[in-house]
Residue frames as qw, qx, qy, qz and C-alpha x, y, z in Angstrom:
[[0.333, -0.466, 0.726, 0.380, -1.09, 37.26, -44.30],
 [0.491, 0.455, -0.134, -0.731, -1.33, 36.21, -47.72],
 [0.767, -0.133, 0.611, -0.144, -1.94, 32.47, -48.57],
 [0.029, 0.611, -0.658, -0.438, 0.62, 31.27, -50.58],
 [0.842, 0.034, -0.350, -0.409, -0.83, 27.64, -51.00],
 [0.136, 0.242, -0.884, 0.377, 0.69, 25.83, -47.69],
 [0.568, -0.444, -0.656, -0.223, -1.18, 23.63, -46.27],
 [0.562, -0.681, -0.380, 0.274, -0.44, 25.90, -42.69],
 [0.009, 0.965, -0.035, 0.259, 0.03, 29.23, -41.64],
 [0.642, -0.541, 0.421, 0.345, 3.71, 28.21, -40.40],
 [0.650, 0.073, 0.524, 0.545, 4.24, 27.54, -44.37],
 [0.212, 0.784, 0.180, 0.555, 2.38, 30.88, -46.00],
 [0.176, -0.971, 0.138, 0.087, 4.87, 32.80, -43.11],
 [0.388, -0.557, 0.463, 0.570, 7.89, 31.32, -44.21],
 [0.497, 0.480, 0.472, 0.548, 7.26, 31.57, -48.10],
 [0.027, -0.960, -0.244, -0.135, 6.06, 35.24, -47.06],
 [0.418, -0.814, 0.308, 0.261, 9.65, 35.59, -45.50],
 [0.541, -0.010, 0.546, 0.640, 11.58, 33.72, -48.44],
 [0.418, 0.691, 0.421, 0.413, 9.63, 36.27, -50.73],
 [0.115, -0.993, 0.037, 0.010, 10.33, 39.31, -48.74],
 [0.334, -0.782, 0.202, 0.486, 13.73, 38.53, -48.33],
 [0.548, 0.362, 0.553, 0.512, 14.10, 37.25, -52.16],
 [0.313, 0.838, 0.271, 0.355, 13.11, 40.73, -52.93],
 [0.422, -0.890, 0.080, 0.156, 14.98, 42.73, -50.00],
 [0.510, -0.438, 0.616, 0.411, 18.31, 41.22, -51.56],
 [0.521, 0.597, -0.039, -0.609, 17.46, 40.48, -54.94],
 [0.632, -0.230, 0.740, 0.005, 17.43, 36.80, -55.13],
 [0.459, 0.246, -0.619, -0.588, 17.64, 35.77, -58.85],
 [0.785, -0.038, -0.215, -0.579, 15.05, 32.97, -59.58],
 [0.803, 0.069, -0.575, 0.142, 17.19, 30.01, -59.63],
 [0.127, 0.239, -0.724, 0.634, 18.63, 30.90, -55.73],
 [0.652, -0.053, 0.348, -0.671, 14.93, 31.03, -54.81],
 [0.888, 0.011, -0.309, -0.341, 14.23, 27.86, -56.41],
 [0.486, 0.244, -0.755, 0.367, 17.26, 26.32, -54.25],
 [0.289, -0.266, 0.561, -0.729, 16.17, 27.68, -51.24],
 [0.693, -0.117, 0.104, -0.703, 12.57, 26.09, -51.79],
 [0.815, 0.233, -0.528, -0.050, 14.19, 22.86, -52.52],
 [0.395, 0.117, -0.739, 0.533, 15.83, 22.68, -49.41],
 [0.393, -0.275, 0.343, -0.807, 12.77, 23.86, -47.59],
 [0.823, 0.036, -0.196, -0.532, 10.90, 21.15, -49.01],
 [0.446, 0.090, -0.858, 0.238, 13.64, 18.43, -47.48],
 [0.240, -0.028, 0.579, -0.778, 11.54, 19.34, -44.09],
 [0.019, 0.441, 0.893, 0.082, 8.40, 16.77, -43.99],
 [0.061, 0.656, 0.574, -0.486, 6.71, 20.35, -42.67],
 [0.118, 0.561, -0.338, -0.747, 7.43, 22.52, -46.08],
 [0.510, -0.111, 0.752, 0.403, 7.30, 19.71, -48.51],
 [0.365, 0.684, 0.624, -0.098, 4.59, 21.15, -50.31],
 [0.026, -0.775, 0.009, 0.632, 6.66, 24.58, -51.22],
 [0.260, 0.479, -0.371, -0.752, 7.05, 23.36, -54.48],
 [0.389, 0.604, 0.695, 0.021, 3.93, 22.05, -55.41],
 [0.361, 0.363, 0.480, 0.712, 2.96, 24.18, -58.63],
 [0.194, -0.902, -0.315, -0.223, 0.34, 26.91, -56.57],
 [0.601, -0.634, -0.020, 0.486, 3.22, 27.23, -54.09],
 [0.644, -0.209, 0.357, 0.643, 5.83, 28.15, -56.89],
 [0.206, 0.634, 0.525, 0.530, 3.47, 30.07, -59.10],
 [0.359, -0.908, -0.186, 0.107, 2.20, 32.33, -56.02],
 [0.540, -0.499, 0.198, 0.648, 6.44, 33.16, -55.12],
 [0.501, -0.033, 0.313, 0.806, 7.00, 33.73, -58.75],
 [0.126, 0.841, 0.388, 0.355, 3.74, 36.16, -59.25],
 [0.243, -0.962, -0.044, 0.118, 4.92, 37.98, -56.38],
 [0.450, -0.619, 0.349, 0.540, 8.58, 38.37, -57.48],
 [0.516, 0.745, 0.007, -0.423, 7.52, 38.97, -61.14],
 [0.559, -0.080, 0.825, 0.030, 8.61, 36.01, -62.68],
 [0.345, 0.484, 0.726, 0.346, 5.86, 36.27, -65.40],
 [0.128, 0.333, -0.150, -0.922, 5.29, 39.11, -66.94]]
């Protein structure tokens, strides 16, 4: 699995599952940035948007060109 920058392999499988399904559906940036905001109300996510966390989501969902 591919290590998104959670601090636990419970947090790089659900960023790995908000990215798969962000792409499966074709989540526009800003819905993915909601989602991670509400992941990050959970004491165990809080970290999903820390800047590695948010950089990693948006390399894989080409974000930056």
């Amino acid at each position: 699995m591919k290590n998104y920058g959670m601090f636990t392999a419970a947090g790089n499988e659900l960023v790995a599952n908000l990215v798969m399904t962000a792409k499966t559906f074709n989540l526009s940036d800003t819905t993915v940035m909601a989602l991670m905001d509400g992941f990050a109300k959970d004491k165990n996510f809080s970290e999903i948007t820390d800047t590695e966390v948010r950089e990693s989501i948006g390399m894989e969902l080409g974000w930056y060109k």
